[in-house]
C-alpha positions as CSV (number, residue, x, y, z in Angstrom):
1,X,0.0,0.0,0.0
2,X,1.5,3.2,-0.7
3,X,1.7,6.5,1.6
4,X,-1.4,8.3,-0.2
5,X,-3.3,5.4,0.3
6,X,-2.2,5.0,3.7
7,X,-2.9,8.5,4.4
8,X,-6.4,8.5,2.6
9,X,-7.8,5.3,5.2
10,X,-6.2,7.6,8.0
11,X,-8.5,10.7,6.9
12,X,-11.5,8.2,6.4
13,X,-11.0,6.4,9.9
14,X,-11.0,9.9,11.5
15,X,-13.9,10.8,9.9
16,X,-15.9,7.9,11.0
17,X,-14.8,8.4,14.2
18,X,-16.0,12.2,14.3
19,X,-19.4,11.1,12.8
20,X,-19.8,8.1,14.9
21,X,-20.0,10.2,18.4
22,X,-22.8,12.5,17.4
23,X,-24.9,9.9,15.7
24,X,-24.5,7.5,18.6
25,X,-25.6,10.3,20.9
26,X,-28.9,11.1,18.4
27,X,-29.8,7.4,19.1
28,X,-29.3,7.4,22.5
29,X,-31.6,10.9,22.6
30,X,-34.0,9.3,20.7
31,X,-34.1,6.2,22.9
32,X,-34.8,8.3,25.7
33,X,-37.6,10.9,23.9
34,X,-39.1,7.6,23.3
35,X,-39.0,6.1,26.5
36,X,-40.2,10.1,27.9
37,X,-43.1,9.6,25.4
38,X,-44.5,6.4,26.7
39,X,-44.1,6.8,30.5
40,X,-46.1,10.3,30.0
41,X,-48.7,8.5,27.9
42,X,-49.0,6.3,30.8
43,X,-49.4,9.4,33.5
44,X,-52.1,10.5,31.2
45,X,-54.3,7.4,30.5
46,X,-57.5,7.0,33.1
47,X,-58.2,3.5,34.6
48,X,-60.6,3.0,31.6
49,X,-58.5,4.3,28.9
50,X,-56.1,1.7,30.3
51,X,-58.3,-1.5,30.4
52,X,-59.1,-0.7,26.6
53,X,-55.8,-0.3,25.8
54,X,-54.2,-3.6,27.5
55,X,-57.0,-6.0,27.4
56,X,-55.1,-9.3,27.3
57,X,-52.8,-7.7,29.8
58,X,-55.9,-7.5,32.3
59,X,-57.1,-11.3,31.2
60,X,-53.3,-13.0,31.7
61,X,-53.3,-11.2,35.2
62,X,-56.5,-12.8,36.2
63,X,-54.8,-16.3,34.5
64,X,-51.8,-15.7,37.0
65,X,-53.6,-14.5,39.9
66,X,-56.0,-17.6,39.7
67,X,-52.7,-19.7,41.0
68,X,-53.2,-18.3,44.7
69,X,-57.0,-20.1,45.0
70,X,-54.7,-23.3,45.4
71,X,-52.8,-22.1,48.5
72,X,-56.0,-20.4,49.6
73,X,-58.2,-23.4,49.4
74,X,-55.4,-25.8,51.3
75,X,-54.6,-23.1,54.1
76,X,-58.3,-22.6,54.5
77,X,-59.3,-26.4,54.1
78,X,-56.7,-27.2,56.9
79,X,-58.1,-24.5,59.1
80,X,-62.0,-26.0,58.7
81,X,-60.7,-29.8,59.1
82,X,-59.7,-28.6,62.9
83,X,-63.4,-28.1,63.4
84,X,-64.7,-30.7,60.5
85,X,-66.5,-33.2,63.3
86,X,-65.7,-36.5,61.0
87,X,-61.6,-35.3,60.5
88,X,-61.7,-34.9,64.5
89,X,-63.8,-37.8,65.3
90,X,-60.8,-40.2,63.3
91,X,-58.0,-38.1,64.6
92,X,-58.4,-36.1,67.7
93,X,-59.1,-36.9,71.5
94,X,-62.0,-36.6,73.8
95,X,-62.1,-33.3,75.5
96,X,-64.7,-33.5,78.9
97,X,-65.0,-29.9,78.6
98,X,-66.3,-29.5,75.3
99,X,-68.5,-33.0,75.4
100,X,-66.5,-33.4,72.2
101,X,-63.3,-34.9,70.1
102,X,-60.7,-32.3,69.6
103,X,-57.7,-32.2,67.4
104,X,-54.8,-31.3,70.2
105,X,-53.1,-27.6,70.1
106,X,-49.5,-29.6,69.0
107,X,-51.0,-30.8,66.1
108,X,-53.4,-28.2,65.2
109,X,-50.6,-25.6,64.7
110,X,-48.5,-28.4,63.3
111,X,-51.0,-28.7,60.4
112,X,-51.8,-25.6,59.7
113,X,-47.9,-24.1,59.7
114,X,-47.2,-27.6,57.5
115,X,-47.8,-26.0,54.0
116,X,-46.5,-22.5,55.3
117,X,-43.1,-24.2,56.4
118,X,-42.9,-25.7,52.6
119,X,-43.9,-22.1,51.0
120,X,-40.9,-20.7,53.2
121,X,-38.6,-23.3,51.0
122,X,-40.3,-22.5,48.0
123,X,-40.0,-18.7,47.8
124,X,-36.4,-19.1,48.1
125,X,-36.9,-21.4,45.0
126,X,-38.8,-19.5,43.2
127,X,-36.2,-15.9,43.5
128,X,-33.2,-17.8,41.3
129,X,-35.9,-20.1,39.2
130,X,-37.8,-17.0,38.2
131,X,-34.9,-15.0,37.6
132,X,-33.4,-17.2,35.1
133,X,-36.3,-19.0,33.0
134,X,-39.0,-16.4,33.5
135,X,-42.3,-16.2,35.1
136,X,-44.1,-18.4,33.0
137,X,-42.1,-21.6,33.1
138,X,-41.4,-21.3,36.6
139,X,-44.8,-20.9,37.3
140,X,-45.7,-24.4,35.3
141,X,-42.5,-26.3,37.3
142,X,-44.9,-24.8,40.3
143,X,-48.3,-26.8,39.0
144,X,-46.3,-29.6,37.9
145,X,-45.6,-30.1,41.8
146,X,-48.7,-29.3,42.8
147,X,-50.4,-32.2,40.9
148,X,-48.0,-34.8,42.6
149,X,-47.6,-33.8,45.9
150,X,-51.6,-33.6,46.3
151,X,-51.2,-37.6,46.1
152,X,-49.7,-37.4,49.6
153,X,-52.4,-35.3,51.7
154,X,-55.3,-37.9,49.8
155,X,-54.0,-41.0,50.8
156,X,-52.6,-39.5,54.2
157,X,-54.2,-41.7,57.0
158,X,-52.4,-40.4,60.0
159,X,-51.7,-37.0,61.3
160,X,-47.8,-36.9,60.4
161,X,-49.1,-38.2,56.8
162,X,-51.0,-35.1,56.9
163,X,-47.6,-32.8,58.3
164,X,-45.7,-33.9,55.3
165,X,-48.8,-33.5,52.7
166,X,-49.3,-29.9,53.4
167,X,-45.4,-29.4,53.8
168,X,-44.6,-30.7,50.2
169,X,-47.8,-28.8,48.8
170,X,-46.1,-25.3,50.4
171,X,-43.4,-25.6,48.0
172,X,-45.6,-24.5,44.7
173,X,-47.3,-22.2,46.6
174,X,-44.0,-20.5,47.5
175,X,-43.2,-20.1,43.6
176,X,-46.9,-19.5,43.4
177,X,-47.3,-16.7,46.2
178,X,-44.0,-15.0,44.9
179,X,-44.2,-14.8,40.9
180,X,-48.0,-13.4,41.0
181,X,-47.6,-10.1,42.6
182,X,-44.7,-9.7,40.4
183,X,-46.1,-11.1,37.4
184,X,-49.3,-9.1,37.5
185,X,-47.4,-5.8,38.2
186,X,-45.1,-6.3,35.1
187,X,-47.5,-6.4,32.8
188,X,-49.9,-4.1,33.3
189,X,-49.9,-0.3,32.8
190,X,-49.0,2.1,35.8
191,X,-53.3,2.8,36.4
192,X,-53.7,-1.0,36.6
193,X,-51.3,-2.1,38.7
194,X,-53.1,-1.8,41.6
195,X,-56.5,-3.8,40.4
196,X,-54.1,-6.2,38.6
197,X,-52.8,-7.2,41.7
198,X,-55.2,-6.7,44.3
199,X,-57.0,-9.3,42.0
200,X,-55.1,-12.0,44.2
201,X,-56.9,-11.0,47.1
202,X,-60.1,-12.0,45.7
203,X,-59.1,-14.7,44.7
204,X,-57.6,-15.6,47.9
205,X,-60.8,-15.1,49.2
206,X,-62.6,-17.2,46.5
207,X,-60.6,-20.0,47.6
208,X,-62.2,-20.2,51.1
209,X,-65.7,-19.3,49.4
210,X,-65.2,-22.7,47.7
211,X,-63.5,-24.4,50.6
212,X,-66.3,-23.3,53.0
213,X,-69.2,-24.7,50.5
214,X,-67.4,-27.9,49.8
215,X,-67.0,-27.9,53.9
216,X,-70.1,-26.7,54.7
217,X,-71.6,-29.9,52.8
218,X,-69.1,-32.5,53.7
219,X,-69.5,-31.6,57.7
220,X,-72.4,-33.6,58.4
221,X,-71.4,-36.4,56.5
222,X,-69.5,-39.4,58.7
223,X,-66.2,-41.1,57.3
224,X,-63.3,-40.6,55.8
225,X,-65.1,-39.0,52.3
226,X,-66.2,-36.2,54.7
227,X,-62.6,-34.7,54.0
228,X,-61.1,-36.8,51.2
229,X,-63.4,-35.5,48.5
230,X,-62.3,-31.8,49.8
231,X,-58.6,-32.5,49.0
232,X,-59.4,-34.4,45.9
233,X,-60.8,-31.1,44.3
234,X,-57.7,-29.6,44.8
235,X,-56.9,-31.3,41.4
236,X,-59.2,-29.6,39.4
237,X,-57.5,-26.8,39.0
238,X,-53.4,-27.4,38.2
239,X,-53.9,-28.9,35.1
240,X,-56.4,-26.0,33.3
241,X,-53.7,-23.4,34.4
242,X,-50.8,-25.1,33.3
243,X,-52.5,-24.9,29.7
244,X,-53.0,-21.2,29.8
245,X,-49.6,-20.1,31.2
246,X,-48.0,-22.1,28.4
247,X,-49.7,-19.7,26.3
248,X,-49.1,-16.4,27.6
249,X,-46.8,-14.3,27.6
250,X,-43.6,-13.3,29.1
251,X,-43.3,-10.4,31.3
252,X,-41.9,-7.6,29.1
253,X,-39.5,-6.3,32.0
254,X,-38.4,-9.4,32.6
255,X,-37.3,-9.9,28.9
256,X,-35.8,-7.0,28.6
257,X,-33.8,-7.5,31.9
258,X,-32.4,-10.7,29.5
259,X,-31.4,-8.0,26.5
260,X,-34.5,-9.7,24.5
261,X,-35.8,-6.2,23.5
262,X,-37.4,-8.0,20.3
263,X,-39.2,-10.4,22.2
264,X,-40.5,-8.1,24.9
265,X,-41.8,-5.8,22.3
266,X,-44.0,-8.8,20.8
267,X,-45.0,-9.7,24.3
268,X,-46.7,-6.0,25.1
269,X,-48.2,-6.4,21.5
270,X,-50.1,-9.5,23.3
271,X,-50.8,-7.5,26.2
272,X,-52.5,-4.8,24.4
273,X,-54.1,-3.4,21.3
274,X,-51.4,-2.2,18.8
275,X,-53.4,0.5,17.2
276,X,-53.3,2.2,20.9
277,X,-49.2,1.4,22.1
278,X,-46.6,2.1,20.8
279,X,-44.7,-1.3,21.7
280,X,-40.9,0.3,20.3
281,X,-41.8,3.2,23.0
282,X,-42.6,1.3,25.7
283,X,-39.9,-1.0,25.7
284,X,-37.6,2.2,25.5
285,X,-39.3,3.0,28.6
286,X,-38.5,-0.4,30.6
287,X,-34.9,-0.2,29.1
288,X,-34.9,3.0,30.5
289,X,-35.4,2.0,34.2
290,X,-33.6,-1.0,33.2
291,X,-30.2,0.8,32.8
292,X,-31.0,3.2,35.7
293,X,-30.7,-0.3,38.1
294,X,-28.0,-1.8,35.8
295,X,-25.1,-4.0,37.8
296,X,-22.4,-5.9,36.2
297,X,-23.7,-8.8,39.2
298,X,-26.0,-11.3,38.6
299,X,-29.1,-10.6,40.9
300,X,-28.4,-12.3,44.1
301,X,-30.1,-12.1,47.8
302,X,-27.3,-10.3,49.4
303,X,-28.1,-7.4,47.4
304,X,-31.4,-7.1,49.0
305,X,-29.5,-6.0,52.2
306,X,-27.4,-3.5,50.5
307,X,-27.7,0.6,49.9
308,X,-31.4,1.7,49.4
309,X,-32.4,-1.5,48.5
310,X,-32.3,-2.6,51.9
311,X,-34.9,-0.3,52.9
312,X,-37.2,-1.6,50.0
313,X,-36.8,-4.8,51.4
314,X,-37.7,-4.0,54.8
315,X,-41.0,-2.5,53.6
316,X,-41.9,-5.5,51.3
317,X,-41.1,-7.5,54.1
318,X,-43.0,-5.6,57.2
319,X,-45.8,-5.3,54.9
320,X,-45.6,-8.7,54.1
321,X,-45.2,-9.5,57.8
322,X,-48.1,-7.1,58.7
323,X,-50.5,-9.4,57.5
324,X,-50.1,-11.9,60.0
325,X,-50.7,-9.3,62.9
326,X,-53.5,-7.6,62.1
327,X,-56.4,-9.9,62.4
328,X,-55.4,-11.8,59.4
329,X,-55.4,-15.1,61.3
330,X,-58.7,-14.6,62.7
331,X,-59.8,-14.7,59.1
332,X,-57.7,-17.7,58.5
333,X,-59.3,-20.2,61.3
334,X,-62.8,-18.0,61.1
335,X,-65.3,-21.4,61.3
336,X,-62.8,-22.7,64.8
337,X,-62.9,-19.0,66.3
338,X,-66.8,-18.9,65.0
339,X,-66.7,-22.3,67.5
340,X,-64.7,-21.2,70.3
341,X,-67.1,-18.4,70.7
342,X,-69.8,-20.5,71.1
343,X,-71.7,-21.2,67.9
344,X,-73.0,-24.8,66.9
345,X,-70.8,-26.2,64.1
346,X,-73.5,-25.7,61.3
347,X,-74.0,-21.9,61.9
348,X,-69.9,-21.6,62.1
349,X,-69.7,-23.5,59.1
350,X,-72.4,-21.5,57.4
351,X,-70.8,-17.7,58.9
352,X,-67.1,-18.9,57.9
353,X,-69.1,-19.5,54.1
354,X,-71.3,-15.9,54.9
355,X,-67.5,-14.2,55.6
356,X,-65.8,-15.3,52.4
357,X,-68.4,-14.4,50.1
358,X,-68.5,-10.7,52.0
359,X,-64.6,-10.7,51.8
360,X,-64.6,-11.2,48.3
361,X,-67.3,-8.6,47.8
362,X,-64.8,-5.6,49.9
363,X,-62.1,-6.7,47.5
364,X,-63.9,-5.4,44.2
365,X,-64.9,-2.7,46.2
366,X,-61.2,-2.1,47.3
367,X,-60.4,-1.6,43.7
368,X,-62.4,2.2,43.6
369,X,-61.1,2.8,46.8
370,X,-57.6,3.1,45.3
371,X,-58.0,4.7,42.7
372,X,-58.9,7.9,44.1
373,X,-56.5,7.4,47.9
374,X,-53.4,6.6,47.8
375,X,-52.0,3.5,49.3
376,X,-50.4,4.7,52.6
377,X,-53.7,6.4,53.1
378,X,-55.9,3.2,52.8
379,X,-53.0,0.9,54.7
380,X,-53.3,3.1,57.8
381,X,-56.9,3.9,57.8
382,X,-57.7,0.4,57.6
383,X,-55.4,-1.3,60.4
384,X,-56.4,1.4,62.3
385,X,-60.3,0.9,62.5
386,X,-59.2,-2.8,62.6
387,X,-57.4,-2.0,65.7
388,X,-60.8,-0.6,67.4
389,X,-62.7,-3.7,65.9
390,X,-59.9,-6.2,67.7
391,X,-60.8,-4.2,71.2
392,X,-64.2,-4.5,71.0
393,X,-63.9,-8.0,70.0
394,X,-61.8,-8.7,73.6
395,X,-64.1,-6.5,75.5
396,X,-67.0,-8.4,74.2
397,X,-65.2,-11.9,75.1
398,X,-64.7,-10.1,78.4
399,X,-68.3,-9.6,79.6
400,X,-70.3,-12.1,81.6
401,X,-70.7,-14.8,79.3
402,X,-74.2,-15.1,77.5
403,X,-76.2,-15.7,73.9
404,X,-75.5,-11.7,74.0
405,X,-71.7,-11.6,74.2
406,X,-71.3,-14.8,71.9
407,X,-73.3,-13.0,68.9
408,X,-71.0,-10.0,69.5
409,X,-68.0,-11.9,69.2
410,X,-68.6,-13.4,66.5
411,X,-69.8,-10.1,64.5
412,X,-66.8,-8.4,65.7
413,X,-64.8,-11.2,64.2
414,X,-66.5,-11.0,60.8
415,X,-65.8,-7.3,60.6
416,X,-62.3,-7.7,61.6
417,X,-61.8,-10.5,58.9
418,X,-64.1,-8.4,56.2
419,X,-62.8,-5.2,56.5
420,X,-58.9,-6.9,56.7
421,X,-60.3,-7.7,52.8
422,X,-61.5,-4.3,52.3
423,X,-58.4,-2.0,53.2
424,X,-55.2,-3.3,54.7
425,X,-54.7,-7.0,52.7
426,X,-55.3,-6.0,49.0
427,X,-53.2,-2.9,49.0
428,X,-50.7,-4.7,50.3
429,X,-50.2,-6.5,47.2
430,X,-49.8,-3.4,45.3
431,X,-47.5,-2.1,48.2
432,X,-45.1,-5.2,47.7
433,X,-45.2,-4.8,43.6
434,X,-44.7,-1.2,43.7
435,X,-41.4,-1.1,46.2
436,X,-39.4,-3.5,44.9
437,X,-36.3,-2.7,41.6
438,X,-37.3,-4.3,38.7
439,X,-33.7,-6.2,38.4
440,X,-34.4,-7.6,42.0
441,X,-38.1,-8.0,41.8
442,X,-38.5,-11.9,41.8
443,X,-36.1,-11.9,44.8
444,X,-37.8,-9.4,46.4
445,X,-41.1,-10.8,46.9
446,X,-39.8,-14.1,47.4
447,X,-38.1,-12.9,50.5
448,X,-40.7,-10.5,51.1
449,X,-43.1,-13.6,51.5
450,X,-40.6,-15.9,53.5
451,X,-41.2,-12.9,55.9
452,X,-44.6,-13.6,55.8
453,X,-43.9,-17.3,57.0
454,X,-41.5,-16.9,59.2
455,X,-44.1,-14.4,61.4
456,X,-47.2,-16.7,60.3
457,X,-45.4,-19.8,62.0
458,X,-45.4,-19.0,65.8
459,X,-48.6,-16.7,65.3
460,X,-50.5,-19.7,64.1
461,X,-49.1,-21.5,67.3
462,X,-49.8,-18.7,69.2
463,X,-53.3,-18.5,67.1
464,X,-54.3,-21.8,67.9
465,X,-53.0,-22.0,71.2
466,X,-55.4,-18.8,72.6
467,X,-58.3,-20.6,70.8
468,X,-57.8,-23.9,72.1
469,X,-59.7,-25.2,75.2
470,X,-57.6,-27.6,75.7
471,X,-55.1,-24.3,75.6
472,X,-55.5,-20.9,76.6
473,X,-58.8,-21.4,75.8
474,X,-58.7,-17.0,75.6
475,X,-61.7,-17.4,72.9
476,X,-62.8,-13.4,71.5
477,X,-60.5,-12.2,74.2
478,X,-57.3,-13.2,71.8
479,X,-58.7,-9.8,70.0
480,X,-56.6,-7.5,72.7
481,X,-53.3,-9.6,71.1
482,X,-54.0,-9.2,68.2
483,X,-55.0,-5.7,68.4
484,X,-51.6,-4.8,70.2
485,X,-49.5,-6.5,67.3
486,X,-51.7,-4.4,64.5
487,X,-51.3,-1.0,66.6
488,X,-47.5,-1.8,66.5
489,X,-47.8,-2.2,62.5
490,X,-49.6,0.7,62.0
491,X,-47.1,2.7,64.2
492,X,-44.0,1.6,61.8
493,X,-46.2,2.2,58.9
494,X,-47.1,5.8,59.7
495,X,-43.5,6.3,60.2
496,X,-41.9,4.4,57.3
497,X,-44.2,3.6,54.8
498,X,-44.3,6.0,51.3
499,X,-46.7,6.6,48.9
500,X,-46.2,5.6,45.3
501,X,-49.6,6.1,43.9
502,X,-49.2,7.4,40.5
503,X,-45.6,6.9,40.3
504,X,-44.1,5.3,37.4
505,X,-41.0,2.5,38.1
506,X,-38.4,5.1,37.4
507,X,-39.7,7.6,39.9
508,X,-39.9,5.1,42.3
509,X,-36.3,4.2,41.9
510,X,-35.2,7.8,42.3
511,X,-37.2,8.7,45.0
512,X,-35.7,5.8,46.8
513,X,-31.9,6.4,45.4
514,X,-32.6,10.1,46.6
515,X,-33.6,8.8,50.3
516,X,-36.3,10.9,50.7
517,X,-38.5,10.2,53.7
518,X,-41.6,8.4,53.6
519,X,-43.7,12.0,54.4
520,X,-42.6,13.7,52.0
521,X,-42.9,11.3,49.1
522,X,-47.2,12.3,47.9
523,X,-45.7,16.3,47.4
524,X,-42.5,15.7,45.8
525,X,-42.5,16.0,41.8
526,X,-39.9,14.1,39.9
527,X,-38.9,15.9,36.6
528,X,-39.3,13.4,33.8
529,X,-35.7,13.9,32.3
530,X,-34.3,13.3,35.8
531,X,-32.5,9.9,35.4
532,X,-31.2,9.7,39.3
């Protein structure tokens, strides 16, 4: 090659060079006027305007959601077997006080913390599975192992059979219980993301609707069908849901998390109508946020514990833990407390039936509610009035016993478990969606439910303990426990828990980068070029 040849690739390298920079920068402009674009289109769009533009995205969030009826219906199936008089009659012991067989307080936490114990294992599972084959498949390795280990808790035919049924049945409910929230969140636009996942409320309450009909029948009949048929329907529902999530698709964050920006923009083109998204936009949007949270680490638990993500995990996780404190459990073993303060086993049967189908109806009532107050707003209003409710509930319990105090008792405890339904438990699952990063958000939640079971464990021992006559036999008057534990939630919630109502993903991460305190978040504006 001679010099002038030399020197003529010189001049042209140089010149690509020179032209390279600016170019790269338009694209990178671009990328971001797009990403601008659709994050204000979703400040702009109403709750409506949102449902008609992501229709599928509101049907595959009530696919997902439908997973948590299975750990519903066990939890609340175990709960009713305590008082089911054929499950007691073959495994429980005479008590002299009650005229009646009862299923000891050992073994009556023991079965009803079973299944939670598993869930604790699976949501540690389901962090690293989720994070590295996606929502949908780990979600259908979660039904595949709920169809087997149902086997064990049907042919169980001794009370430790029935320990390690319910303990291998927690583990899909872990993956279960910590891809929904997640799930639902991801694939919804900013107005739905409360509806999409306070969905899993109602259906957590659908699954004691059906457990307390199939109960409700089976509790006058004698034998060993009186609770095997329960469990056996547990099978109806695995195989149906496996079918649809092979179907759906992938959360768009979660695929562009993976660099599979292609992919994710065919996925919200499945989540909503094309002729109103612009799917190119959007997905600028998530890589946006996506780069914000970049880490040359792979997504690990330790992380969770680190910088301002620790305190995202602590809320997720005191929410989480919150559950369990203020009057959930109450809900949980409503037909036994429904006993305990003195109604014949019919009429419990029949008002633990009469609850659900209320519970579920505050749910879709819940849904207006936030949409026009925010979340802190309805968290603390709600524990709070659940906090007189528990008080009233122990002072009625505390009275001379009579027909009077026992009809009081139990209407205190079916506004304690309604409202829980109405206020405090479905925005919590927006709560828990909301805080967590997107590039940790599978880890989150997972250890934001282990929480959950590792304060539902000794509460339900606790639980059952103060309901027990064979116990503490404390009846309505556990309500002045259970109200001290919900005033102490409601104290670190006023305190520490922000409002992200309205915010998109990338505000949320700066306001939390920027440490702002938890008052000041409803009044502070976040410019939308701001990228930290």
């Amino acid at each position: 090659m001679s010099t002038v040849e030399r020197e003529k690739d010189k001049l042209d390298a140089d010149l690509h060079v020179e032209n390279a920079a600016p170019l790269a920068l338009t694209d990178a402009q671009g990328h971001k006027a797009d990403a601008i674009e659709a994050e204000n289109a979703e400040h702009s769009m109403t709750v409506l305007q949102a449902v008609k533009a992501y229709p599928w995205a509101c049907f595959w969030a009530f696919v997902m959601s439908f997973t948590i009826i299975m750990e519903s219906y066990d939890v609340f199936l175990i709960g009713n077997f305590i008082a089911l008089p054929a499950f007691t009659h073959d495994y429980g012991v005479w008590d002299p006080l009650t005229s009646k067989n009862v299923i000891v307080p050992r073994w009556q936490s023991a079965l009803q913390m079973a299944g939670q114990l598993g869930a604790l294992i699976g949501v540690f599972l389901a962090g690293p599975l989720t994070s590295r084959i996606g929502y949908r498949w780990a979600t259908m390795v979660g039904l595949v192992l709920m169809n087997a280990t149902i086997f064990v808790m049907f042919f169980a035919n001794s009370l430790p059979l029935f320990f390690v049924g319910q303990l291998l049945e927690g583990l899909p409910w872990g993956i279960f219980i910590a891809n929904a929230p997640a799930y639902c969140s991801e694939i919804v636009p900013l107005r739905l993301r409360a509806p999409a996942t306070q969905v899993l409320q109602l259906f957590w309450a659908v699954g004691s609707i059906i457990v307390g009909a199939v109960t409700y029948v089976y509790n006058s009949k004698e034998g060993k069908v009186a609770y095997r048929i329960p469990i056996a329907l547990q099978w109806i529902f695995p195989l149906p849901l496996m079918v649809l999530m092979f179907m759906a698709p992938e959360s768009p964050w979660w695929l562009v998390r993976k660099n599979r920006d292609q992919q994710a923009m065919r996925s919200i083109e499945r989540l909503g109508r094309k002729s109103q998204l612009n799917s190119a936009e959007v997905v600028s949007m998530m890589r946006r946020v996506v780069e914000m949270e970049a880490s040359t680490k792979a997504p690990n638990y330790i992380e969770l514990f680190k910088g301002t993500d620790l305190r995202r995990t602590l809320i997720v996780c005191g929410i989480y833990a919150g559950q369990n404190l203020a009057g959930n459990l109450i809900a949980n073993q409503a037909v036994y407390f429904f006993e305990q303060a003195g109604m014949t086993t019919n009429f419990a049967f029949a008002l633990g039936l009469i609850t659900s189908a209320l519970q579920s109806v505050a749910v879709m009532l819940s849904w207006f509610l936030t949409t026009y107050f925010g979340r802190r707003t309805i968290y603390l209003w709600g524990t709070g009035f659940n906090i007189v409710m528990l008080v009233c509930l122990g002072i009625a319990a505390s009275v001379h016993p009579s027909s009077g105090a026992s009809y009081a008792q139990a209407v205190f405890g079916l506004i304690v478990s309604v409202f829980f339904a109405f206020a405090a438990a479905p925005v919590s699952w927006c709560i828990i969606a909301e805080t967590s990063a997107i590039r940790l958000r599978p880890l989150t939640t997972g250890i934001g439910r282990a929480s959950y079971y590792i304060i539902e464990i000794p509460c339900i021992f606790l639980g059952s303990y103060m309901l027990n006559p064979t116990g503490a036999n404390l009846g309505g008057k556990c309500g002045y426990v259970w109200g001290g534990t919900a005033l102490f939630c409601w104290i670190v919630a006023f305190f520490f828990l922000p409002e992200m109502k309205g915010r998109s993903y990338r505000e949320i991460d700066i306001m939390f980068k920027r440490r702002l305190p938890a008052r000041k978040w409803k009044k502070t504006e976040i410019d939308v070029q701001d990228d930290e």
